[in-house]
C-alpha positions, 0 to 999 in steps of 0.5 A: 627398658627392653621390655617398654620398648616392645610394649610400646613398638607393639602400640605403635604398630597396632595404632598404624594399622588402625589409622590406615584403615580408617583413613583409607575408608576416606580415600586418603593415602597415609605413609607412617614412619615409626622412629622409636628412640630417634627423639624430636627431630625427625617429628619436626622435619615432617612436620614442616614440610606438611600443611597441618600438625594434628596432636592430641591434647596433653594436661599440664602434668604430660610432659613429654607430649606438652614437650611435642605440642610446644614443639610443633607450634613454636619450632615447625613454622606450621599450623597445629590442630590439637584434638581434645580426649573427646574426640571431635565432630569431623568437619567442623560446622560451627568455628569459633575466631577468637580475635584480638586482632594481631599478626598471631590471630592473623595468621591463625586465621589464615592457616584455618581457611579450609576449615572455614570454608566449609563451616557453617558457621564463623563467629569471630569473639574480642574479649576488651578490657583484658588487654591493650587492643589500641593497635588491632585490626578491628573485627570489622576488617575481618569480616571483610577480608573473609567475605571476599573468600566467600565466608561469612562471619559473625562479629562477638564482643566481650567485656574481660573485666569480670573475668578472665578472656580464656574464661569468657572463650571458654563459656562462649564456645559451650554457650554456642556448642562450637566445633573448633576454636581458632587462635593465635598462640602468644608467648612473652618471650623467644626463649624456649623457656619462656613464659607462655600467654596466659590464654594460650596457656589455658587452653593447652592445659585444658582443651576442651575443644579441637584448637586450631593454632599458630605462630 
């Protein structure tokens, strides 16, 4: 144990003073805290009182750091950004909406306005036939609302009949070789242990590309 701990101390340290000289090459200040053995709670306290929660992906097998993800959605109140072992093409030119028009995409939507504002690109995609959208916000309105921010929009619809909407999302993003997706995470219920949105599930199983998201 003493030894892990020193192993991953030393990590940690060498992981800061790379990211401030990385960081300080962009003109921004960082403060790092590191708190080995302290547990979740100091991570939420930061971040709810900061503007974005950026974490990397983690498989459906990482249970400590999916432990962190659901964390940073479900308990912060805060935006996340969830970057895939890939890496990601800073900023993102081409953002990809998937909208199903409800208070989550909603508010995913508003979290991602500096993002959107410099994209070159904003599609925003309604898979149907995968769930009752008779209570949406149609993607028209949409269109409108980010207009008077200036931004423009593009409006993709597709059938989920055939398949699955994380499927079409996914084959969308790739067809179109977007930078970021923007999403509302969905859970069925508010127990921590419930079960989560079949899309919102994928996507944290499997991000194949940056994810912005929000509860």
């Amino acid at each position: 144990m003493e030894r892990e701990t020193a192993r991953s101390e030393e990590l940690s340290l060498s992981t800061r003073q790379a990211a401030r000289l990385l960081i300080a090459e962009a003109g921004v200040e960082l403060v790092a805290d590191n708190a080995p053995g302290r547990g979740p709670v100091p991570f939420l306290h930061a971040a709810r009182v900061h503007d974005l929660t950026v974490l990397d992906a983690a498989g459906p097998d990482a249970a400590p750091a999916r432990n962190a993800i659901e964390s940073a959605l479900f308990d912060t109140g805060r935006p996340l950004l969830i970057i895939p072992p890939q890496g990601a093409q800073p900023p993102p030119r081409r953002i990809l909406i998937a909208w199903d028009g409800s208070a989550r995409s909603a508010r995913a939507v508003k979290e991602a306005m500096p993002f959107l504002r410099l994209a070159d690109n904003v599609t925003a995609l309604t898979v149907t036939d995968e769930k009752d959208l008779s209570l949406m916000t149609p993607g028209a309105d949409l269109k409108a609302y980010l207009a008077r921010h200036a931004i423009g929009c593009e409006l993709a619809t597709l059938s989920g009949k055939a398949d699955s909407a994380a499927v079409l999302i996914r084959s969308f993003a790739a067809s179109e070789a977007m930078d970021m997706l923007v999403m509302g995470a969905f859970v069925h219920s508010r127990l921590r242990q419930a079960i989560l949105g079949g899309v919102t599930t994928s996507f944290l199983d499997d991000c194949p590309l940056p994810l912005l998201t929000a509860h």
